[in-house]
Structure formats: structure tokens, C-alpha cells
C-alpha positions in Angstrom: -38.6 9.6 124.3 -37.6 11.5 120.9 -39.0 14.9 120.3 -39.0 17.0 117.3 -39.6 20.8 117.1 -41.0 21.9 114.1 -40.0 25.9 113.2 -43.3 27.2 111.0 -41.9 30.5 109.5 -42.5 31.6 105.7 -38.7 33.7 106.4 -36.9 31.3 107.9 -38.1 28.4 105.5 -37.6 30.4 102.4 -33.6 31.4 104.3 -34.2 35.0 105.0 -34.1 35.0 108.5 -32.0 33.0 111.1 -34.5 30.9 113.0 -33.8 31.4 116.8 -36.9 29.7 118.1 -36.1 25.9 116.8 -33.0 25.9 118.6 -34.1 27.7 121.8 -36.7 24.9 122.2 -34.6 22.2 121.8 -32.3 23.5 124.6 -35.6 23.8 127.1 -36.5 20.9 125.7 -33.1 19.3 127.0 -33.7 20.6 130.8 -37.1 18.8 130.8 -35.3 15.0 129.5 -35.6 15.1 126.0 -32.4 14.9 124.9 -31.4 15.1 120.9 -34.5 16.8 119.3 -33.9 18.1 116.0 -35.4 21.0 114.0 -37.3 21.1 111.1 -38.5 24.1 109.3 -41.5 24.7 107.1 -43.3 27.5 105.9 -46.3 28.9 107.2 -49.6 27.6 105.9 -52.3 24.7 107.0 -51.2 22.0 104.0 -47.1 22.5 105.2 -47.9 22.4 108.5 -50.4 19.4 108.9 -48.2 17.3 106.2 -44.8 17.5 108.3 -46.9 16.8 111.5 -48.6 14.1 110.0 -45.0 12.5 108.8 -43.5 13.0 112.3 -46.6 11.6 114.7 -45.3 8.4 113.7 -41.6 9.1 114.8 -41.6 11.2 117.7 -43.4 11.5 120.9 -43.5 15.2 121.2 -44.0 17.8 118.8 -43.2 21.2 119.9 -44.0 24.1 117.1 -42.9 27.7 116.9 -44.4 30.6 115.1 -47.9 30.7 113.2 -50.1 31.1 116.7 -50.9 35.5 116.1 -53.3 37.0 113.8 -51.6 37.4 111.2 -53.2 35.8 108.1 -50.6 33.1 107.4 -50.5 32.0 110.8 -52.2 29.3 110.5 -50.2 26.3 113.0 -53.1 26.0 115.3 -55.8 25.2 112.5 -52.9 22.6 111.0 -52.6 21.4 114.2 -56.1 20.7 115.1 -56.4 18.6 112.0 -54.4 16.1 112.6 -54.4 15.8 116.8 -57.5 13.3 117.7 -58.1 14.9 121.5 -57.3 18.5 122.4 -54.6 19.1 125.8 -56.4 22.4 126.6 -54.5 22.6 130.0 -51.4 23.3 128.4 -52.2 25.9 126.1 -54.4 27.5 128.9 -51.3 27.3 131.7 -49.1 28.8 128.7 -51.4 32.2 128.0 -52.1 32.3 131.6 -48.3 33.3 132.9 -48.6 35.9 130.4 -51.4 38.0 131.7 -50.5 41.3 133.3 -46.6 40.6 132.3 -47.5 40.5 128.4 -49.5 42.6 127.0 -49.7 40.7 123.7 -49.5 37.6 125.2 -53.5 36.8 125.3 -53.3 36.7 121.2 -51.5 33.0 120.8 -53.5 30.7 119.7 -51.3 27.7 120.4 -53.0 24.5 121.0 -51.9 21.3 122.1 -53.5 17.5 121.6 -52.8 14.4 121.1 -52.2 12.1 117.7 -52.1 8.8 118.7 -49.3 8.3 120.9 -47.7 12.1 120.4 -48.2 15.2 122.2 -48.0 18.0 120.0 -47.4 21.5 121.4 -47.9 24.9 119.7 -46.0 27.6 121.0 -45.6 31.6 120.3 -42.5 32.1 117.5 -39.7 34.4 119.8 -37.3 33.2 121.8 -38.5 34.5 125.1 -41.9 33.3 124.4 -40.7 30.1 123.6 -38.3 29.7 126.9 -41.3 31.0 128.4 -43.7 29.0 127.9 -41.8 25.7 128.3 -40.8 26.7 131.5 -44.2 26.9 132.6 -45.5 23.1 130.9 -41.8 21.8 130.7 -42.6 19.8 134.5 -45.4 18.0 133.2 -44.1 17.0 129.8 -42.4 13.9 130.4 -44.9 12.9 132.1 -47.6 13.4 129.5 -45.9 11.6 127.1 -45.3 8.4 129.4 -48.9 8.5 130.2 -49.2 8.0 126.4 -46.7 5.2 125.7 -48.3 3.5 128.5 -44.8 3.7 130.5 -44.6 3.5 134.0 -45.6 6.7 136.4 -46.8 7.4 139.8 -50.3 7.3 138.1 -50.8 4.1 137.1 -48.6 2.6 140.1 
């Protein structure tokens, strides 16, 4: 299953920061079985974001994002992301705010989403580190198994 995390940051794209958030997904992403995911970095905005999702639904499997899911004005990932998924995931987004409350106080203002483009999950998830690790810890489990429920592969469910 290849997977692909996509960095959305106007800083690092433009190479005045170090992004930190690409890389710690791929390494949560490696505990949960996808193995070799690369980054790619764009800047904030809907027309960068949707373009480089577009290009990559037909690649990968899963497509995690960080950054661009606060209210700041340029973050703008979720309404990128809704325009090219077909069918929202709600239950992901929902289980990631939800082991925020009480621990987070700022937790309850990403507004990640997660759906599904034909046969790719895509994944929006907050732009720090810890948020990142975070979050994937909480829907890493049921990853893989999303994403073989949409190549049709093999699972306890349809056994």
C-alpha cells in the first residue's frame, strides 16, 4: 500500500522553515505498515492543495496532510480537501479532535477532514509534531484496514 504525506505550509514551501511534521508522519506512518512514504510540500492555499491531491489520488492509497486545518485565513487544506474526496470519513476526523478534549485546549479548532477519492483515503491532520504523532496514534489501528477495504483486498470483513 504506498502512502504519501503531503506538508501544506506557505514557510516551509517557500524554505524558511524546517518542516518537522512531513517527516514525523512518515515515521507513524511506518508503525502502522506503510512503509516508504515520501513528503511533498506545498504551500498553503485551496488551488496548491487540491492540484497535488488531485495528482497523487491516482498513485497512492493514502494521503496524510499536515498543517492548513486552524483559523488562520490561509488555512485552507480542509476546503482543498473536500473538493476533490467523493465521500467524507467523518469517524476519523471525529476520533482525532475527540482525544484532544480536556488534554488540549486548542485542540477543538482543527478542521481536518478525511474522505475518500476513488480508491485513496485522504487524511488531514493538525501541522506540529505532537499533534501529528497524536493523532495517528489514535486512527493509525484502523488505517490499513481502511485502505484494504478500498482496494477490495482481503479482511476479516468481507471473509
Amino acid at each position: 500500500m504506498r502512502a504519501v504525506v503531503v506538508t501544506v505550509s506557505d514557510r516551509v514551501s517557500a524554505g524558511e522553515a524546517v518542516d518537522g511534521s512531513g517527516p514525523a508522519a512518515v515515521a507513524k506512518l511506518e508503525e502502522y505498515g506503510f512503509a516508504g512514504a515520501e513528503v511533498v510540500v506545498v504551500p498553503d492555499g485551496v488551488e496548491s492543495v487540491s492540484q497535488t491531491l488531485s495528482i497523487l489520488v491516482e498513485h497512492h492509497e493514502l494521503i496524510v496532510t499536515t498543517g492548513g486545518t486552524g483559523f488562520a485565513p490561509r488555512d485552507l487544506t480542509p476546503e482543498a480537501t473536500r473538493l476533490v474526496i467523493e465521500r467524507e470519513a467523518p469517524g476519523l476526523a471525529e476520533a482525532m479532535r475527540a482525544v484532544t478534549f480536556g488534554k488540549v485546549p486548542h485542540g477543538m479548532l482543527s478542521r481536518g477532514v478525511a474522505g475518500i477519492a476513488g480508491g485513496t483515503l485522504i487524511v488531514n491532520l493538525p501541522g506540529s509534531v505532537k499533534a501529528v504523532n497524536e493523532s495517528l496514534d489514535v486512527i493509525g489501528p484502523a488505517l490499513q484496514h481502511a485502505v484494504e477495504l478500498l482496494i477490495e483486498s482481503e479482511t476479516d470483513h468481507n471473509m
